[in-house]
Structures are given as C-alpha cells and as structure tokens.
N, C-alpha and C positions, 0 to 999 in steps of 0.2 A: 489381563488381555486389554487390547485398545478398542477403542468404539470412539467410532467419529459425532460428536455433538451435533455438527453445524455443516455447513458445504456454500460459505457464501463467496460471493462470484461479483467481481470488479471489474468495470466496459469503463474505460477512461479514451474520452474523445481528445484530438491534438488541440492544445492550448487548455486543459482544464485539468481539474485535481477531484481524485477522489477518495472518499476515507472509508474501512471499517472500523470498527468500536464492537468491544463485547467486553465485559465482564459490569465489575458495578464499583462505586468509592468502598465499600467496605471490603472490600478481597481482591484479590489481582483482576486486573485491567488489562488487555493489548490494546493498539493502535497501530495501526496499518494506513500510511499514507504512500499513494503514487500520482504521480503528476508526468505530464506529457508536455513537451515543448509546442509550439502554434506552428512548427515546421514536419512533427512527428518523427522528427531523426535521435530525441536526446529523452530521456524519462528518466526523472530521481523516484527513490523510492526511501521512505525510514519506517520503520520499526522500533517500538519500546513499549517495554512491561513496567506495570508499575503494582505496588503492593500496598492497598490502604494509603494513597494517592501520591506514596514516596516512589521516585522514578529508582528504580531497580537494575534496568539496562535497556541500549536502545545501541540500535544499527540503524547506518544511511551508506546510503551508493547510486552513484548515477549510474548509466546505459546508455551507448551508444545504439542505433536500431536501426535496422535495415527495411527499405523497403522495397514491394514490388517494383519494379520499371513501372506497369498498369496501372499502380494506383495515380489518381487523382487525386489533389487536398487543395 
C-alpha cells in the first residue's frame, strides 16, 4: 500500500526561484526546482533523482501562464 511521507508545498513569487530537497548523500536524493519570470507570464521547472550523489534522471520544462486580467504585478 502507499502512505504519503511528506506534503510539502512551494509559493514561488514573480521574478524568484524556489527549491525543495529531501532525501540525504547516502540514498536517493530528489530536487525540485521552479522559478517564475519577473513578468509572471513564463515558469521553468526541473526535476532529478540522484542515487548516492550519482545523478540517476532529471526532467526540465517551461510554462507559459495565464493570468487574471485583475491581477496587478
């Protein structure tokens, strides 16, 4: 069966970057980076696991984003 560990939660403001990190150097590692344009129209995001600190696989993609009409920035 699955049981969730964790439940963490990423607020990334336009024009900055934010990361999470879990695991440790001796056993698998994730990395979770997303970043936001200073426009808030565009956000990359990458992804990679590493294994006793050998990079194993990783994913990247940007996004285009929409926003309200109402917002202000």
């Amino acid at each position: 069966s699955k049981r969730v560990l964790a439940q963490p939660r990423l607020q990334v403001q336009a024009g900055s970057t934010g990361v999470i990190e879990a695991g440790n150097a001796d056993g698998i590692s994730l990395r979770l980076e997303v970043g936001v344009d200073t426009t808030a129209t565009r956000a990359t995001w990458s992804f990679e696991w590493r294994d006793r600190g050998e990079l194993m696989g990783e994913q990247r993609a940007g996004l285009m984003l929409s926003r309200p009409r109402e917002a202000s920035y």
